[in-house]
VMD Tcl script that draws the C-alpha trace (Angstrom):
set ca {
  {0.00 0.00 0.00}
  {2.79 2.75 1.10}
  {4.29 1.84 -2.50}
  {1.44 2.44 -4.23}
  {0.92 5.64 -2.65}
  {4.34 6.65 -2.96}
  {5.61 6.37 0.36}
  {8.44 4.12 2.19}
  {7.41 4.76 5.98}
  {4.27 4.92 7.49}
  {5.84 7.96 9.16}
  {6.03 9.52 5.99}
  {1.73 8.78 4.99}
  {0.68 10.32 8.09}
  {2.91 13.54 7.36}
  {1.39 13.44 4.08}
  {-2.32 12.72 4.81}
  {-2.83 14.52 8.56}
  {-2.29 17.77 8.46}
  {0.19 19.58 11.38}
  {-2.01 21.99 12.68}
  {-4.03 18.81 14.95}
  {-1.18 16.57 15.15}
  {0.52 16.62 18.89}
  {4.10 17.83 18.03}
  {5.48 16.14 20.97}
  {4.91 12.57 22.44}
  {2.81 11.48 24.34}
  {3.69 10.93 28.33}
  {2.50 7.66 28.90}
  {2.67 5.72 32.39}
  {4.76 2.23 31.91}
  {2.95 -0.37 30.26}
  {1.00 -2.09 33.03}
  {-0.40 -5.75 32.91}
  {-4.22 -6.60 32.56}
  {-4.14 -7.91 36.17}
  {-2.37 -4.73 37.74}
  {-4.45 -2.71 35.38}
  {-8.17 -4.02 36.07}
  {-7.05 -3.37 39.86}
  {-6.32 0.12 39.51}
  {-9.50 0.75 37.89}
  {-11.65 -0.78 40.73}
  {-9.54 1.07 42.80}
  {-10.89 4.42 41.12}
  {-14.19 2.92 40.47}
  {-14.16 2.26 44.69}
  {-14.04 6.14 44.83}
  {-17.71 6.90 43.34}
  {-20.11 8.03 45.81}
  {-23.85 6.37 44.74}
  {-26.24 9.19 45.75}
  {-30.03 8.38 45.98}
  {-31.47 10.71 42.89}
  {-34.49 12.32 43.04}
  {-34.32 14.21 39.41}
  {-37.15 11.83 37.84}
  {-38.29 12.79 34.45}
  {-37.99 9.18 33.24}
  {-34.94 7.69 34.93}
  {-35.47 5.47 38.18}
  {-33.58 3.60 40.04}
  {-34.68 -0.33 39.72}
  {-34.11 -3.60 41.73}
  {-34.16 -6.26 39.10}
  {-34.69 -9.98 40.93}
  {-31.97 -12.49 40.72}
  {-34.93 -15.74 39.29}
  {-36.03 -12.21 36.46}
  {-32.15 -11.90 36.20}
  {-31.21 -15.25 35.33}
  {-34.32 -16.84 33.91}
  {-35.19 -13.92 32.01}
  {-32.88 -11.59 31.50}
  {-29.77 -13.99 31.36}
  {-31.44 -17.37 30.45}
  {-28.99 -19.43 28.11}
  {-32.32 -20.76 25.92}
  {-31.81 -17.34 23.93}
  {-28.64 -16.76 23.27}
  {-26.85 -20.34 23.32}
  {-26.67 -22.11 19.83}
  {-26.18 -26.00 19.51}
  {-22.86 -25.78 17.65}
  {-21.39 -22.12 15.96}
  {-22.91 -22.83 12.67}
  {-26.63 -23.19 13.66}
  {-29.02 -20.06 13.84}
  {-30.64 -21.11 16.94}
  {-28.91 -18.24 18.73}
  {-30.13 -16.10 16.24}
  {-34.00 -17.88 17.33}
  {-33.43 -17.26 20.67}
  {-32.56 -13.27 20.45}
  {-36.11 -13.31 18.52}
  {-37.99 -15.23 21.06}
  {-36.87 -12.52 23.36}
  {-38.36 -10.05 21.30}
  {-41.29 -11.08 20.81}
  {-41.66 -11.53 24.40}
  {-40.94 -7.89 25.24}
  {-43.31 -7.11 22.09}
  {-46.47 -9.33 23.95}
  {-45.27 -7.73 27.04}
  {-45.62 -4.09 25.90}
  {-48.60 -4.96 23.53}
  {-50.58 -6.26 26.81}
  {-49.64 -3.34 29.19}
  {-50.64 -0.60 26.60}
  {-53.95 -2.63 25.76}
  {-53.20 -1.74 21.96}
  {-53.13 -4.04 19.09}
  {-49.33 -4.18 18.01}
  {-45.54 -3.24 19.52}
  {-42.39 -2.77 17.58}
  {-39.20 -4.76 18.99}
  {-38.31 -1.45 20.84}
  {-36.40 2.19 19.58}
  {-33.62 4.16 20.94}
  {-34.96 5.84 23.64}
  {-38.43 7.61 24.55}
  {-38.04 10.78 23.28}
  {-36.75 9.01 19.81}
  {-39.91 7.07 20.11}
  {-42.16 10.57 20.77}
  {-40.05 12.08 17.86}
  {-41.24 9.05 15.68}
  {-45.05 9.23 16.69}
  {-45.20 12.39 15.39}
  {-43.84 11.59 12.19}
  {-46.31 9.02 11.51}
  {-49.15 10.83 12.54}
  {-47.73 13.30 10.35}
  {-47.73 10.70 7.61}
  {-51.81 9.59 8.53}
  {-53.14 13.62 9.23}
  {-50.68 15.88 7.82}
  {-51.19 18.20 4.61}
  {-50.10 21.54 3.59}
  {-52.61 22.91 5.57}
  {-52.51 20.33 8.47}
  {-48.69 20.98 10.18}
  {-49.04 21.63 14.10}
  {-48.32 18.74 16.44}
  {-49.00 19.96 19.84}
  {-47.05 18.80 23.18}
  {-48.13 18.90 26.76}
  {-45.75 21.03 28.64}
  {-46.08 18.55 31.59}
  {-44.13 15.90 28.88}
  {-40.29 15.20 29.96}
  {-38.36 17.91 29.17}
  {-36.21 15.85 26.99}
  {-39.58 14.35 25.24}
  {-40.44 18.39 24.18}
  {-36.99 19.20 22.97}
  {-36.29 15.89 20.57}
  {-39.39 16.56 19.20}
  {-39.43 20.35 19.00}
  {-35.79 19.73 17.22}
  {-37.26 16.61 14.76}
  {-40.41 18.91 14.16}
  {-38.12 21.78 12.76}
  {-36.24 19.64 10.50}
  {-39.41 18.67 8.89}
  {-40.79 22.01 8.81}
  {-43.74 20.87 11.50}
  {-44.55 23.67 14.06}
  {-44.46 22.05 17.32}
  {-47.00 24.03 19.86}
  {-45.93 23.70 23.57}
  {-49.15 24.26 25.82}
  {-51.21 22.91 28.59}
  {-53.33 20.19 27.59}
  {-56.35 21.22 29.94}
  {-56.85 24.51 28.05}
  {-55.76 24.29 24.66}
  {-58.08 24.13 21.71}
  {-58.06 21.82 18.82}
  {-57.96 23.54 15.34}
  {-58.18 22.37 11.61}
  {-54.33 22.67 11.45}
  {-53.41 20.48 14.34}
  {-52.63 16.51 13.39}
  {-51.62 15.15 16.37}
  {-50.59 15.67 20.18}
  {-48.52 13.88 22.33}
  {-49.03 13.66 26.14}
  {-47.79 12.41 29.00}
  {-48.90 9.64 31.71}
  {-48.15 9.52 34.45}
  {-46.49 13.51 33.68}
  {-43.24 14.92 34.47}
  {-44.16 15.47 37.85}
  {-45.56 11.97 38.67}
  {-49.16 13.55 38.43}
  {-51.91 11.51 36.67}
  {-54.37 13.32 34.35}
  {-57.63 12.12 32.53}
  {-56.93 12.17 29.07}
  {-60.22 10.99 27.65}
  {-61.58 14.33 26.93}
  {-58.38 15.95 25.61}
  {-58.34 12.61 23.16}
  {-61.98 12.54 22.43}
  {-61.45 16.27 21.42}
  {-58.10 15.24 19.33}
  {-60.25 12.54 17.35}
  {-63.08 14.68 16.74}
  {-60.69 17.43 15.16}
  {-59.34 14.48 12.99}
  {-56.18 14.65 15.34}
  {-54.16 11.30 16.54}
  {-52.79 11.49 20.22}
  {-49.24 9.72 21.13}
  {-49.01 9.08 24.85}
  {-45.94 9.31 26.35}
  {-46.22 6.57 29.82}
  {-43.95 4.27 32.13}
  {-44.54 0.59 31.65}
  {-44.24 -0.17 35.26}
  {-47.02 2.19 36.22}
  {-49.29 0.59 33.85}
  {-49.13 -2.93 35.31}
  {-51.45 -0.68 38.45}
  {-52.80 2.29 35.88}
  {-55.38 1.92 33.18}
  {-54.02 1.20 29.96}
  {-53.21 4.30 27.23}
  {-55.38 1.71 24.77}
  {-58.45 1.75 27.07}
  {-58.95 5.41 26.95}
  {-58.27 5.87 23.84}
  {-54.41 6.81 22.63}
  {-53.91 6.01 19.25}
  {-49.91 5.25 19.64}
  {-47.97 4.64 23.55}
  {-44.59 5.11 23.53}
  {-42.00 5.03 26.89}
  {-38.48 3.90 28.07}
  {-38.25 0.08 29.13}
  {-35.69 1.48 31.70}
  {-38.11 0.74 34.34}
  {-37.69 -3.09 33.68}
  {-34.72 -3.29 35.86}
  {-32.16 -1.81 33.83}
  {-29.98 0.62 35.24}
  {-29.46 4.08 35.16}
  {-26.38 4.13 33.17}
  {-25.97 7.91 34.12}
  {-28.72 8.89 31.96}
  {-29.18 6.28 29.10}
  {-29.87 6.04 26.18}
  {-32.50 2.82 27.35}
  {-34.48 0.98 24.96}
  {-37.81 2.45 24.21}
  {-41.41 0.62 23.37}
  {-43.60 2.36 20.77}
  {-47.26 0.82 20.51}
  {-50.45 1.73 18.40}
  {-53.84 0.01 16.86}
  {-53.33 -2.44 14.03}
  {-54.49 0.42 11.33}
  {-51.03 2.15 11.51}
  {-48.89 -0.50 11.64}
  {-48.15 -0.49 7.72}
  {-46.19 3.31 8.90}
  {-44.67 1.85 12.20}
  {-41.36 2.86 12.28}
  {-39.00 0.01 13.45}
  {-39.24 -3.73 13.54}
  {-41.37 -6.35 14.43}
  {-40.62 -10.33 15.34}
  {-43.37 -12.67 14.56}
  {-43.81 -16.52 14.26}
  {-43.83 -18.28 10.57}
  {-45.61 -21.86 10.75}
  {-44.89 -24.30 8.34}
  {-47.02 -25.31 5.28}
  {-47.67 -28.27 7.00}
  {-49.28 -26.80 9.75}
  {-46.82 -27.99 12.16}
  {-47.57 -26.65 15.68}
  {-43.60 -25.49 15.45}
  {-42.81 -22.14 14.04}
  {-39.52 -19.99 13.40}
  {-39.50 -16.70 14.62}
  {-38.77 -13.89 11.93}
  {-38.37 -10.24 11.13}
  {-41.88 -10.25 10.20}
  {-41.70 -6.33 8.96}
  {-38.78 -4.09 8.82}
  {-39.54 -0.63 7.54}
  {-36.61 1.08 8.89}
  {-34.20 -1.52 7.94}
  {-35.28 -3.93 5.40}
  {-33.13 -3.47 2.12}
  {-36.30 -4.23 0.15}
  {-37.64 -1.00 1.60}
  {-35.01 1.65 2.39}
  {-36.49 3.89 -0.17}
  {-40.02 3.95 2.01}
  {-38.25 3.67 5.42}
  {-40.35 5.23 7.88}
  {-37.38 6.52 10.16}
  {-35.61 9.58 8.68}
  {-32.30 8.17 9.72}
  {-32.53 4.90 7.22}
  {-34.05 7.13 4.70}
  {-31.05 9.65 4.69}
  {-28.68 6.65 4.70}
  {-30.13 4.97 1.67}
  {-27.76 6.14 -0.93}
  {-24.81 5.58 0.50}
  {-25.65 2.16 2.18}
  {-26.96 1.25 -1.74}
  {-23.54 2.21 -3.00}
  {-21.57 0.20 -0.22}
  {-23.29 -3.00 -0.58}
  {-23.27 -2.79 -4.80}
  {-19.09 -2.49 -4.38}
  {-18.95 -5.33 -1.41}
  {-21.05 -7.34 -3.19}
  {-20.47 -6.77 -6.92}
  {-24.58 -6.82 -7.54}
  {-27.35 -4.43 -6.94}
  {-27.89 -4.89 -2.88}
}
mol new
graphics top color blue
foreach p $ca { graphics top sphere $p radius 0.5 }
foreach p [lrange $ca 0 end-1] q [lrange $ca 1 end] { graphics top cylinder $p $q radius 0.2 }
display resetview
């Protein structure tokens, strides 16, 4: 390679290719090389030092106890993620089983029809609602998504931010007051809110659907296993954060999000969705399967319902046509 460029050092490439002005022009003072024993040590050592403070800042982020029998027969159980031998695809089974799990689990909590096998994080997910009730209500004429101001602060801002982007006016009010109009095609709310206060939301929705609007509802899965259901009164999609389900704080995330609505919308359901494929034979066995992929299925990058994908399109088209040597 340094011959076909021209060069007879690697010294001499990175002189050529990186310019001076953010190269270090001395080197750098590095402690003795340590090994992996002594090393790992010294970072519990520093890790030791961290003072665990109870927080109290909310707004999504909890601190969990997760059960040693969830732990290890859930969480950690070998059935889905252990293959036979290296070349079989039961590992790949398994990671789907577990999907589809936390897809029924999220499906039944919400009380709506379908779940997606999760999203980056809730305000991602609140970001993505609007979109697609942008996609179901939106017109020139129809380009306001309102947002409760009792909604995470983080929820507001990732959408207020995704909403600009697209040229969508994002309206930032109080849910009790505000006023439905012929430009408004959607709303997202949240339940339980910011402040851990719960709120009927069946008149705010049943004024939403009677100004042709659809109404996202931000909520905690935990709370629902003791709340009534966002499906029950009426939300057409549910999103949250699955951090609640014993995963740790992580100082702040990102934690996998669950994004839920009726069967109607689930052809514009951003994300991915495991289901079971019986045989012909009408075996009672069944594989599990991407069943719909409209953020990541090749077949459908040009339709992808996440803005991401459809920005990456091009490029990932012309990577895979020069890997490959055919049209991906």
């Amino acid at each position: 390679m340094l011959a076909l460029l021209g060069h007879t050092k690697l010294d001499e490439l990175i002189d050529a290719a990186v310019p001076k002005k953010i190269r270090l022009p001395k080197s750098l003072r590095l402690p003795a090389a340590r090994s992996e024993f002594d090393a790992l040590a010294e970072l519990r050592r520093i890790a030791a030092e961290n003072q665990v403070f109870r927080s109290f800042i909310g707004q999504g982020y909890y601190g969990t106890i997760t059960p040693p029998v969830i732990q290890r027969n859930v969480l950690e159980n070998p059935g889905w993620y252990t293959q036979y031998t290296p070349y079989q695809a039961e590992i790949s089974q398994g990671r789907l089983e577990a999907l589809l799990n936390f897809q029924t689990l999220v499906t039944d909590l919400t009380a709506l029809d379908i779940a997606n096998a999760s999203m980056l994080d809730e305000a991602t997910a609140a970001a993505e609602a609007m979109m697609m009730s942008h996609r179901f209500k939106g017109a020139d004429t129809r380009n306001v998504f309102f947002v409760s101001e009792h909604c995470h602060p983080q929820n507001i801002e990732v959408v207020r931010t995704r909403g600009a982007a697209l040229g969508i006016e994002v309206v930032v009010g109080n849910h009790e007051t505000f006023a439905f109009t012929p430009n408004i095609f959607g709303a997202l709310v949240q339940y339980p809110d910011t402040c851990g206060v719960l709120h009927d939301f069946m008149p705010f929705i049943a004024q939403a659907h009677a100004a042709g609007a659809l109404v996202t509802v931000a909520t905690d899965l935990l709370a629902l296993t003791l709340l009534k259901p966002p499906g029950e009164f009426g939300a057409d999609i549910a999103v949250g954060s699955a951090q609640r389900f014993g995963v740790p704080l992580g100082y702040g995330g990102p934690h996998a999000a669950f994004f839920a609505t009726k069967d109607e919308f689930k052809r514009q359901m951003p994300g991915r969705i495991v289901a079971c494929r019986k045989t012909r034979a009408g075996s009672p066995r069944c594989a599990w399967r991407w069943a719909r992929a409209s953020s990541t299925s090749a077949a459908k990058k040009p339709r992808a319902t996440s803005a991401p994908h459809r920005r990456c399109w091009p490029t990932w088209r012309r990577s895979t046509r020069s890997i490959t040597g055919r049209r991906g």
